[in-house]
N, C-alpha and C positions, 0 to 999 in steps of 0.2 A: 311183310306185315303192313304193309303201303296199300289201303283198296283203290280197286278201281278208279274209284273218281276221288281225289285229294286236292290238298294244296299246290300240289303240281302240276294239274289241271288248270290253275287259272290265268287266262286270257293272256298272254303281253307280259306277264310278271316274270321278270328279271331269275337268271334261274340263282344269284346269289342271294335274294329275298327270298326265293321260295329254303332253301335252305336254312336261311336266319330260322322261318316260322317254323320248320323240320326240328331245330338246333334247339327251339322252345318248349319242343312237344307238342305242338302245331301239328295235324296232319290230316285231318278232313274239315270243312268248310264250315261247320257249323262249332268248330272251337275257335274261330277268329274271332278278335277284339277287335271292332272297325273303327274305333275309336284310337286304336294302336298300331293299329298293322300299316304297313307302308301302302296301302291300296289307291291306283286314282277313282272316280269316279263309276266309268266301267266294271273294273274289275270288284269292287263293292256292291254294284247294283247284280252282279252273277252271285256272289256270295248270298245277298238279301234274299233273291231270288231261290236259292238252294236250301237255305235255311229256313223262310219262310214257304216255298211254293206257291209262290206268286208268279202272275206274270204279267210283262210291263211292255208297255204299248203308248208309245209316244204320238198321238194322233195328228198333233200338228206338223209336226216333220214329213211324216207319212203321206198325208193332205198334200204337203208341198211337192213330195216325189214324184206323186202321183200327175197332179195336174201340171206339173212340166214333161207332161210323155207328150210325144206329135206321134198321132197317128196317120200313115197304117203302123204296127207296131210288128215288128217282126222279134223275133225269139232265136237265138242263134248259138249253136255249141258244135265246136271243131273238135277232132280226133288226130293226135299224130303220132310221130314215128322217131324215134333217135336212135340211130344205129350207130354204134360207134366206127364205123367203118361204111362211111359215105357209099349208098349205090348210086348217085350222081352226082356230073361233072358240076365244080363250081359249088357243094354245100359241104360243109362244117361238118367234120367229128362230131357228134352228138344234139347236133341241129337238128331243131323238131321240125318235120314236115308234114303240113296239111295232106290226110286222105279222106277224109271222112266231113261232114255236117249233116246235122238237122236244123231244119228251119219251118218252125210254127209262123202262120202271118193272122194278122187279126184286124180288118179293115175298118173298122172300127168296137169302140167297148162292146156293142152288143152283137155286133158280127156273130157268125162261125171260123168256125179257128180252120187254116188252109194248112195241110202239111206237104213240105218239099224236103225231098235229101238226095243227098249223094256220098258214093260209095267207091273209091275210083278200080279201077283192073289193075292187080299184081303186078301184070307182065309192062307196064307204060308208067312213067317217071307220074305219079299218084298228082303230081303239083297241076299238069298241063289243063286237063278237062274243067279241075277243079273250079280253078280261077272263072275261067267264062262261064260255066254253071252259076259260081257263088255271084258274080256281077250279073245276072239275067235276074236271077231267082233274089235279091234283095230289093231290087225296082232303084229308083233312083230318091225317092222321098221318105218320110217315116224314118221313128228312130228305131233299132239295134239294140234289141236286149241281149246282156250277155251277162253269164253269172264266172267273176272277177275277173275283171275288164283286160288288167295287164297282160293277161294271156293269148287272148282272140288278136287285140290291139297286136300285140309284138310280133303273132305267126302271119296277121294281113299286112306289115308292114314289109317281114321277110319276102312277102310275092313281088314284091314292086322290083326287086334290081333282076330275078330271073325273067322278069316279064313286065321288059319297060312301057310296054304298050299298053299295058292296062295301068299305068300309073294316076291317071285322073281316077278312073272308076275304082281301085282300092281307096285311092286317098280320102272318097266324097264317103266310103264304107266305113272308115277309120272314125271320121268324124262322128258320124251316125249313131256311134256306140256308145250305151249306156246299162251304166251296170246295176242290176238286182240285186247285186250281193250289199250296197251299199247301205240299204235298210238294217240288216242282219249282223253284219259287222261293227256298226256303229250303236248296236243295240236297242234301235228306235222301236225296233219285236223283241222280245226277248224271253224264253221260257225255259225253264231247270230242264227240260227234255233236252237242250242245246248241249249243254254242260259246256259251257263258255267257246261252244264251235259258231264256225259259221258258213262253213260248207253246204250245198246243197242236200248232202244226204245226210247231215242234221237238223238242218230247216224242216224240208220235206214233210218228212214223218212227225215231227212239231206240231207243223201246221195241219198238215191233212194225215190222219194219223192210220187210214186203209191205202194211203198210196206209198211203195216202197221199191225195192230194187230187188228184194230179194225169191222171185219169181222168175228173173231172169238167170239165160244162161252165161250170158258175161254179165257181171254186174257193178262192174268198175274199168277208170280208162285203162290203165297198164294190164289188165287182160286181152285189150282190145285193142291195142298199142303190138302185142305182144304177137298174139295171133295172127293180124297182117302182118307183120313182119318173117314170120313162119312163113305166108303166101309170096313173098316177093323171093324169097331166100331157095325157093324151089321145095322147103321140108317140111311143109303141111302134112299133117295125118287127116286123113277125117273125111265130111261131107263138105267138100267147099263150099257150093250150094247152099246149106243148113246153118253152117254156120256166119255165112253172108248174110242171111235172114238176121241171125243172133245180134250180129253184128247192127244192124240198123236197128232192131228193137230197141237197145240200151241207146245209142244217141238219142232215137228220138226220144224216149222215156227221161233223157236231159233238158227238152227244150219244152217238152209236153208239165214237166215237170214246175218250169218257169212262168208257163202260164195260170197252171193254178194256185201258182204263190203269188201271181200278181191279183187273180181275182181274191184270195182272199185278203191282201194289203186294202184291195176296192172295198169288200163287205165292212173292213175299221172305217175305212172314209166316211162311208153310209152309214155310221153307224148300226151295223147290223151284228 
């Protein structure tokens, strides 16, 4: 009896509160008393949102995001691997390993957008090529967009101890990064299509409402995760080939993705 989208849907709420509201007869968004309900900020502005269909756009913050980018701007989203059963020496049970990025570059706002990726071979530890690729292909200036930071940050940090050599040039990568998701999460955009998410493949289709995933043949990581790990393992079915193609479509479709949620963050600046 619970739909789809309820009291249990919203943001950050404690799951003993959502419960209280359940225990009241509480159970979709637009019987909430916001005047009663235990809600901070946030999670009121999703309700208001839901019950009125509004949507809220905090321009000043936005403005501020915005013109703290240094260009060139580059766009960046990694792909990895947790096997629970390490295929090399020296990693972790369950430790994510880099095989995969895209990376959109934009030399400046009105530039054309450059795309670069990489995609490493089954049969060689996915980590080695990676790294000198990813420190070529991000140059040494401009910030590092990434959509939520802790992720990229934590897997370029893991490179540093298998490959002490490149210790400067991750560490100067590390720093470079800055996250897109931080708009979204902190609710500076915010639109009932969200439904208190703030994931990329909520955003997305928000904002740009004919761009989506669902054309592709993998259309999330853990398919994509899942699949090379089939090609290392020797027990792939299929077109290797074809779907190495598939495979780079969805990254880039991640970073491709990020550039035009950043233009349309610019058209609020502009007031357009």
């Amino acid at each position: 009896h619970i739909p789809d989208y309820s009291v249990f849907d919203i943001s950050n709420l404690r799951k003993n509160k959502m419960f209280d509201l359940y225990e009241q007869g509480i159970i979709t968004l637009d019987q909430i008393d916001l005047e009663k309900a235990p809600l901070n900020a946030s999670q009121a502005l999703q309700v208001t949102s839901e019950v009125d269909g509004s949507l809220h756009i905090d321009k000043p913050k936005i403005q501020k995001f915005i013109d703290n980018l240094k260009y060139p701007l580059y766009f960046l989203d990694y792909e990895t691997i947790n096997p629970a059963i390490p295929y090399y020496k020296g990693v972790r049970p369950y430790q994510h390993l880099v095989f995969q990025y895209s990376l959109h570059i934009k030399i400046s706002p009105d530039s054309e957008v450059i795309h670069k990726e990489y995609l490493a071979d089954p049969k060689n530890d996915p980590r080695t090529d990676f790294v000198k690729r990813l420190i070529e292909d991000c140059g040494e200036t401009g910030d590092i967009l990434v959509y939520n930071i802790g992720f990229e940050r934590t897997k370029t940090k893991d490179l540093i101890e298998p490959f002490p050599e490149y210790e400067d040039e991750l560490k100067d990568i590390i720093k470079r990064l800055k996250d897109l998701m931080i708009p979204f999460q902190k609710k500076w955009y915010y639109t009932p299509q969200m439904k208190g998410k703030h994931s990329i493949k909520k955003v997305l289709p928000a904002l740009i409402p004919d761009m989506s995933y669902d054309d592709l043949d993998i259309q999330e990581g853990g398919t994509a995760s899942n699949t090379f790990k089939t090609m290392i393992e020797g027990t792939f079915e299929g077109n290797e080939n074809e779907v190495r193609k598939q495979l780079l479509e969805y990254c880039e479709l991640d970073t491709f993705s990020m550039v035009k949620i950043l233009e349309e963050l610019f058209a609020i600046k502009q007031g357009l």
